[in-house]
C-alpha positions in Angstrom: 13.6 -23.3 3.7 12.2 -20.0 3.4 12.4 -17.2 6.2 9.2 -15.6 6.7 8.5 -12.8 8.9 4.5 -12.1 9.7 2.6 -10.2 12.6 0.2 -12.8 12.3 0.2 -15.5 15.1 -0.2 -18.6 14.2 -0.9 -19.0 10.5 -3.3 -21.7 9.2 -2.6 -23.4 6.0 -5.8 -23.4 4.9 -6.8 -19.3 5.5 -3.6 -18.9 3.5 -4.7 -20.9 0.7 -8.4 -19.6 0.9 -6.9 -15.9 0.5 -4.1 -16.5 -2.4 -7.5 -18.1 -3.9 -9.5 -15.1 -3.6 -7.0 -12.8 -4.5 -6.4 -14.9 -7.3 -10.0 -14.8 -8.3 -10.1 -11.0 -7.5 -7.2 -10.3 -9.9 -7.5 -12.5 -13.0 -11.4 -13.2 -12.2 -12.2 -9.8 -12.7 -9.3 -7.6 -13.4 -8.6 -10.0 -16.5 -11.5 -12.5 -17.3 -14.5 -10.7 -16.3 -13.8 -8.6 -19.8 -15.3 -11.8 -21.7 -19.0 -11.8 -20.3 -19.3 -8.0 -20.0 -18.4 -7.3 -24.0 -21.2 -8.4 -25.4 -23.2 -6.3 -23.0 -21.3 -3.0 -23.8 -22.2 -3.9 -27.6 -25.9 -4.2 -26.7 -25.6 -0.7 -25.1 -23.6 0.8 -28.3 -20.9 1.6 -25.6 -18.3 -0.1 -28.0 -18.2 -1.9 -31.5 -16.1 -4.8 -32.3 -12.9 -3.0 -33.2 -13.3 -1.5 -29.8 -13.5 -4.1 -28.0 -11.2 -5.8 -29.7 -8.9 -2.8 -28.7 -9.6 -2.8 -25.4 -9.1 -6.7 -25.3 -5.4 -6.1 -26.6 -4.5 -3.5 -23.8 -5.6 -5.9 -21.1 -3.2 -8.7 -22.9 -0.3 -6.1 -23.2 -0.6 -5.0 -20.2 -0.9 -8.4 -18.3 2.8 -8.6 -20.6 4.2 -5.8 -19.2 3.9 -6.3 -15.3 4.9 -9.9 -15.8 8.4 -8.7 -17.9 8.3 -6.3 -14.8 8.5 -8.9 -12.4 10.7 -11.0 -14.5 13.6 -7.9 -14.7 13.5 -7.5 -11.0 16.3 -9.2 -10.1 18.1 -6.5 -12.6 16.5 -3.6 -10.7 17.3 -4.8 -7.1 20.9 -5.4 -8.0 21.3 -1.5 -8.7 20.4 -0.6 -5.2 22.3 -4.0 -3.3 21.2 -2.8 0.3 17.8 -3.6 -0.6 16.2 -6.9 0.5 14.6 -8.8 -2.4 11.5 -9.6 -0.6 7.5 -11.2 -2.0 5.8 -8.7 0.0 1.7 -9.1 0.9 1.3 -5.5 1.2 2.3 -5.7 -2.6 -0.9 -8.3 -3.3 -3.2 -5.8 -1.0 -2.4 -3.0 -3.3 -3.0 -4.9 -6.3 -6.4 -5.7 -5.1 -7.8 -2.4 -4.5 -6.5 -1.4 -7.7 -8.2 -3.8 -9.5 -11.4 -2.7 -7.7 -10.7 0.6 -8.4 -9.9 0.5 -12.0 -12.9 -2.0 -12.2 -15.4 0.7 -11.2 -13.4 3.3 -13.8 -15.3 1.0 -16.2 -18.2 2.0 -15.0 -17.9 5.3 -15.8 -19.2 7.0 -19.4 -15.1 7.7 -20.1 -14.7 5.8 -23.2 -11.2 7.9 -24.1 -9.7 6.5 -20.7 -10.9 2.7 -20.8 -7.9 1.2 -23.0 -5.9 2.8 -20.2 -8.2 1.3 -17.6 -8.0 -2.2 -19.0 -4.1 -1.5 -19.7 -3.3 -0.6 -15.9 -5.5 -3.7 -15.1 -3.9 -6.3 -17.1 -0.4 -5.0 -15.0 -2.2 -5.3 -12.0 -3.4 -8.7 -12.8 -0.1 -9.8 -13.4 1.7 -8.2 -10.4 -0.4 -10.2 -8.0 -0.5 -13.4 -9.9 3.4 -13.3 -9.7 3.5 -11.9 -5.8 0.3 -14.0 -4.5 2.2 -17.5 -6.3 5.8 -16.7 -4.4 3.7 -15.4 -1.2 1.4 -18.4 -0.5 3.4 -21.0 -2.1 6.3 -19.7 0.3 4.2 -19.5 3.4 2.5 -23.1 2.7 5.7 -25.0 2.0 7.4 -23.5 5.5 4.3 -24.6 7.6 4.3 -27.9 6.1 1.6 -27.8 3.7 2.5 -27.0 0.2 0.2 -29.5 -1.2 -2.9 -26.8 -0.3 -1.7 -24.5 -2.9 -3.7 -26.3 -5.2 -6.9 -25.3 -3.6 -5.5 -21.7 -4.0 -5.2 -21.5 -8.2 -9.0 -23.0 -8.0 -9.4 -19.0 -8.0 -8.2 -18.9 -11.4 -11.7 -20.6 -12.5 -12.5 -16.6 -12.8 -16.1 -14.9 -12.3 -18.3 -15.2 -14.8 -22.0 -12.6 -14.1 -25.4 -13.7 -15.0 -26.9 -10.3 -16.1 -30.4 -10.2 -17.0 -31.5 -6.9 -18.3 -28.4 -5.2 -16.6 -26.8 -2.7 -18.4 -23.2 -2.9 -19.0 -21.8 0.1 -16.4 -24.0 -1.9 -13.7 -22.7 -4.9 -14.1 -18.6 -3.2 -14.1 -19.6 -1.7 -10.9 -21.0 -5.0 -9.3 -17.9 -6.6 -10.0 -16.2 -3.7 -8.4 -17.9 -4.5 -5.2 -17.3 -8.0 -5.6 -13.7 -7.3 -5.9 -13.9 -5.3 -2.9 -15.8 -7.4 -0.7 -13.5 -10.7 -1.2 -10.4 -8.4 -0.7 -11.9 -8.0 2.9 -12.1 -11.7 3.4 -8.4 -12.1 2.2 -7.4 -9.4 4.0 -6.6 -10.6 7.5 -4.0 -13.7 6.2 -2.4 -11.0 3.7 0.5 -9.5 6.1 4.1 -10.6 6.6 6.8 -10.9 3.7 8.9 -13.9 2.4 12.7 -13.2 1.7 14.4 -15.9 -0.5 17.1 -18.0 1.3 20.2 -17.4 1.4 22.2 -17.5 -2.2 23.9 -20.5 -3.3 27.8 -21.4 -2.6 29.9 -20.0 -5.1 30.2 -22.8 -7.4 27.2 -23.9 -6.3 25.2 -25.6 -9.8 22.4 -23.6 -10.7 19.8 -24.4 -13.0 20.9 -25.0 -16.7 19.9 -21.7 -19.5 18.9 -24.8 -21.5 16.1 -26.2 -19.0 14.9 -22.9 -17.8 14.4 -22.0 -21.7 12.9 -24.8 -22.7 10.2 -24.8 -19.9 9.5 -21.0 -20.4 8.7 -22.2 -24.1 6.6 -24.7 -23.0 4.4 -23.0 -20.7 4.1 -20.2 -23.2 2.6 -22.8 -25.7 0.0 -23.3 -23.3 -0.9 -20.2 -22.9 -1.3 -20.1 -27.2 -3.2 -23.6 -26.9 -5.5 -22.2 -24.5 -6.5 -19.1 -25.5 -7.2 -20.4 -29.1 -9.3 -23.2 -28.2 -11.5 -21.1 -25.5 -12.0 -18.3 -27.8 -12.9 -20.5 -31.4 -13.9 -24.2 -29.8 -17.6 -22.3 -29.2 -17.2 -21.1 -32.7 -16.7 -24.7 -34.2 -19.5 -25.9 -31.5 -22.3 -23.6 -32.7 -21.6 -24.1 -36.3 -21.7 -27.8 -35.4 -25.0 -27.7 -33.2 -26.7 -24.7 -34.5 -29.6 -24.1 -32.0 -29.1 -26.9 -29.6 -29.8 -26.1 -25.7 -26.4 -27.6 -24.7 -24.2 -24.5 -26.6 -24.4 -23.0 -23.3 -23.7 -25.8 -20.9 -19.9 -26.5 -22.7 -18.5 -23.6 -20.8 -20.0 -24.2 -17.4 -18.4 -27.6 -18.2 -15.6 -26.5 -18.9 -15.8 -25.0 -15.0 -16.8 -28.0 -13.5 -13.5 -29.5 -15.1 -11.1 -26.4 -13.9 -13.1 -26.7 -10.2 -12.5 -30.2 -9.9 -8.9 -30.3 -11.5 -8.0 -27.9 -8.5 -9.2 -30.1 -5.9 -7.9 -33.2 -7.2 -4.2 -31.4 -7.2 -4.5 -31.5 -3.5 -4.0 -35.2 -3.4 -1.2 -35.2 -5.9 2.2 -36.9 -3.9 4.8 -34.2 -3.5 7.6 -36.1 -4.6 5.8 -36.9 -8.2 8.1 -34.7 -10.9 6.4 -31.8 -12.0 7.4 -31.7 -15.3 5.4 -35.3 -16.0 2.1 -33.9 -14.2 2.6 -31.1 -16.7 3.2 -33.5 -19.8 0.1 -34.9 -18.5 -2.0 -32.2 -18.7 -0.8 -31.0 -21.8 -1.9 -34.1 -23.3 -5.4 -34.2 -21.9 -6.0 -30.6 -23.2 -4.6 -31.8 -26.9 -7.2 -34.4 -26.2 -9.9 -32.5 -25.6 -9.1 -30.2 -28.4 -9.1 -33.1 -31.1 -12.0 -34.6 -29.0 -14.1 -31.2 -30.7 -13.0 -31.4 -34.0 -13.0 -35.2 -34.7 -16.5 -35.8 -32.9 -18.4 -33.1 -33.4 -21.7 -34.1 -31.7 -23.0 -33.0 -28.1 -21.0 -36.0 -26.4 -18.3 -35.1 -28.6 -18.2 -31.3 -27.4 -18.6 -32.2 -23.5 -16.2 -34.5 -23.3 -13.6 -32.2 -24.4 -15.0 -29.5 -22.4 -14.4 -31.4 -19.2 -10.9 -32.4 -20.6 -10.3 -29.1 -21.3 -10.8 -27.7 -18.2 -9.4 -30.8 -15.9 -5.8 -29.7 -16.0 -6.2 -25.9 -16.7 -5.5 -24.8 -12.9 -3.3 -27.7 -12.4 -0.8 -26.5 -15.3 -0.3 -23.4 -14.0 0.2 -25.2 -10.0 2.5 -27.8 -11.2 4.4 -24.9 -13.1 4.8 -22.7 -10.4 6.0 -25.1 -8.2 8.5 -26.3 -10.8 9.9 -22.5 -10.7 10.5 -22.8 -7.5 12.5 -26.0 -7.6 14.5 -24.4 -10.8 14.8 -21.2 -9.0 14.6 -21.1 -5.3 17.0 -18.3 -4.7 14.9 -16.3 -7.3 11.2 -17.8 -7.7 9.5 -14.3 -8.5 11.6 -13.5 -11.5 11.0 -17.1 -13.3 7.4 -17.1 -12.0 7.2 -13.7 -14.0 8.8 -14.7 -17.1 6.6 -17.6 -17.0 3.3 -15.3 -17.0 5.0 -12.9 -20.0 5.5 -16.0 -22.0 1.9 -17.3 -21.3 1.0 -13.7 -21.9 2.9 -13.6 -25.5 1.0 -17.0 -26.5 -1.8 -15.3 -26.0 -1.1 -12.2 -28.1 0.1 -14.7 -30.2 -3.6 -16.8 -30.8 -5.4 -14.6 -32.2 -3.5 -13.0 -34.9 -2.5 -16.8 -36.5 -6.5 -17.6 -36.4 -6.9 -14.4 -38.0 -4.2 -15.4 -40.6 -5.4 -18.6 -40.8 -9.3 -17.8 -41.4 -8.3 -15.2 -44.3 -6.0 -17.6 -45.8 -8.3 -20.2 -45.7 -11.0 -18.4 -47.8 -13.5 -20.7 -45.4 -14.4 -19.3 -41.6 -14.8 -23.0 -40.6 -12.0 -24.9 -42.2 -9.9 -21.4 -40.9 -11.1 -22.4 -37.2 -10.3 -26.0 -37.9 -6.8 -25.6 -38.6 -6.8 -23.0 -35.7 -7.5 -25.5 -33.3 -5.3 -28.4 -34.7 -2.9 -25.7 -34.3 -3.4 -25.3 -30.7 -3.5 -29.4 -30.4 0.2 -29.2 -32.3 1.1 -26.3 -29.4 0.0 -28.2 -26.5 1.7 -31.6 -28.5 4.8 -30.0 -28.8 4.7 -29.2 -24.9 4.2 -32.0 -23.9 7.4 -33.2 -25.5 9.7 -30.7 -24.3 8.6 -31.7 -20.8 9.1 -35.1 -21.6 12.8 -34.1 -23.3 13.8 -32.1 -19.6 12.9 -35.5 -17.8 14.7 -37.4 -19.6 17.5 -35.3 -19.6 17.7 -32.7 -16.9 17.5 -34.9 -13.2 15.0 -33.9 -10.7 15.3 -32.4 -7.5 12.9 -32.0 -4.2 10.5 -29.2 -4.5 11.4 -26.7 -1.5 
């Protein structure tokens, strides 16, 4: 088990949970997600065209890249100064949330030259307290008995999505920047105390095999490819399929309803259930609900695999955690962070095939078509690599 130290008496589960949620939707809510909703805003207002945005989309991406690697080579920087305890800090996660807030509200401001280095700083920063809020709270629920409630904490990861009627785009940056700051100062009280990592294994001790750790880093990474491509062109294939109909705009909220409720159901997930088949699960209901679009194009069609889309988005990146920290207990942060970079890479990753795909195809829509059957192959081919380690690699308890 996991020594923690804390000046707070008394934890509760559940105000731990609550706050790794909000910082959770603080950091990728806004400091990542919030990006989507506010482009087409800054277009209406001629503050950016399409290569712009597209720009600023990318530093966001590489940055979210870079402070996961950073995370992931950590154990290579503490080892140069050995005196220094390898600790998950919450002051680290406090930090992170101010500076999202911070570099939020830079957004706001008419400096057009400085926002690819606003959105790059933010994408680090969104990674940096993914990776330190996942080994904080998952640490701290686990030692008081309750590791089960993380589930309710990566319901933040359903992001923040603005209504904005009328509001111009520099409004709407600085109302998230307020947002961000006022659920920092819920989340604020339950952020203190550090987690150190227990004490390293025997010498001789079995570790985790190169081949397993590999082959699960590849897997999560094609989820991050299978979901970027299907959120970003699934709408695509939905309006050319239902040109004008009321419900274009009720897929995504769906697809919410189906990440909200995913979260809650992890919560009554047995902890003894292998990880790695909860995540061969999920895999499969989002190749599901991929397929769902393209072979039954109709309204039905398009919410069904909305909801199945959205069902296990949370829970695949719970169950995956949690797996890190059964692969890696001695050293959860660093896998946790080169889980994010290779989630991060699929991303990067998405959009340049569709673009490939689309000019190669000489057709927008058949382009699209084979984009998504591309992210159903991703999320296919997941699937099976987890089903490969069970079969292969034996399971241990979480801790």
């Amino acid at each position: 088990m996991q020594r923690m130290t804390s000046t707070a008496q008394g934890p509760r589960p559940l105000a731990i949970a609550v706050a790794g949620l909000l910082s959770l939707a603080i950091a990728m809510g806004i400091g990542r997600f919030a990006f989507t909703p506010l482009l087409p805003m800054m277009l209406a207002d001629g503050l950016v065209d399409l290569a712009g945005g597209s720009t600023l989309a990318t530093a966001n991406y590489l940055g979210y890249w870079i402070g996961a690697m950073a995370c992931a080579l950590q154990p290579a920087l503490w080892r140069r100064w050995p005196r220094a305890p390898v600790l998950v800090h919450a002051s680290v996660v406090r930090a992170g949330l101010l500076a999202t807030a911070l570099l939020t509200l830079a957004m706001a401001w008419p400096s057009a030259a400085l926002w690819v280095g606003w959105r790059l700083a933010a994408g680090i920063v969104s990674a940096l307290v993914f990776v330190f809020v996942s080994g904080w709270c998952l640490a701290r629920l686990t030692a008081l008995g309750a590791p089960a409630l993380a589930g309710l904490m990566y319901a933040g990861l359903a992001g923040t999505a603005m209504v904005a009627a009328g509001v111009s785009a520099a409004a709407a940056w600085a109302s998230l920047a307020a947002l961000a700051l006022l659920l920092s100062a819920f989340a604020w009280p339950q952020l203190r105390g550090s987690v150190s990592p227990p004490p390293p294994p025997a010498a001789g001790a079995a570790g985790p095999r190169r081949t397993a750790v590999g082959l699960f880093v590849l897997a999560y990474g094609l989820a991050g490819f299978g979901y970027i491509v299907t959120a970003t062109f699934l709408p695509v294939i939905a309006r050319q399929s239902l040109a004008g109909s009321v419900w274009l705009d009720l897929f995504w909220p769906l697809f919410g309803v189906g990440v909200s409720a995913g979260a809650l159901l992890t919560l009554k997930l047995p902890m003894h259930w292998d990880r790695r088949g909860l995540l061969l699960a999920g895999y499969l209901l989002q190749a599901l609900g991929v397929l769902l679009g393209l072979a039954w194009p109709t309204r039905a069609g398009f919410a069904c695999g909305s909801l199945l889309l959205g069902l296990p988005f949370t829970a695949i990146t719970l169950f995956a955690m949690q797996e890190a920290r059964r692969l890696s207990p001695h050293n959860a942060a660093a896998l946790i962070g080169l889980l994010t970079a290779a989630y991060g890479l699929g991303q990067i990753a998405g959009p340049l095939l569709v673009a490939t795909l689309v000019q190669r195809s000489g057709d927008a829509a058949t382009g699209f078509a084979w984009s998504l059957q591309s992210a159903a192959a991703a999320l296919l081919l997941g699937a099976g690599l987890f089903g490969w380690l069970m079969h292969h690699e034996r399971p241990a308890p979480l801790r």
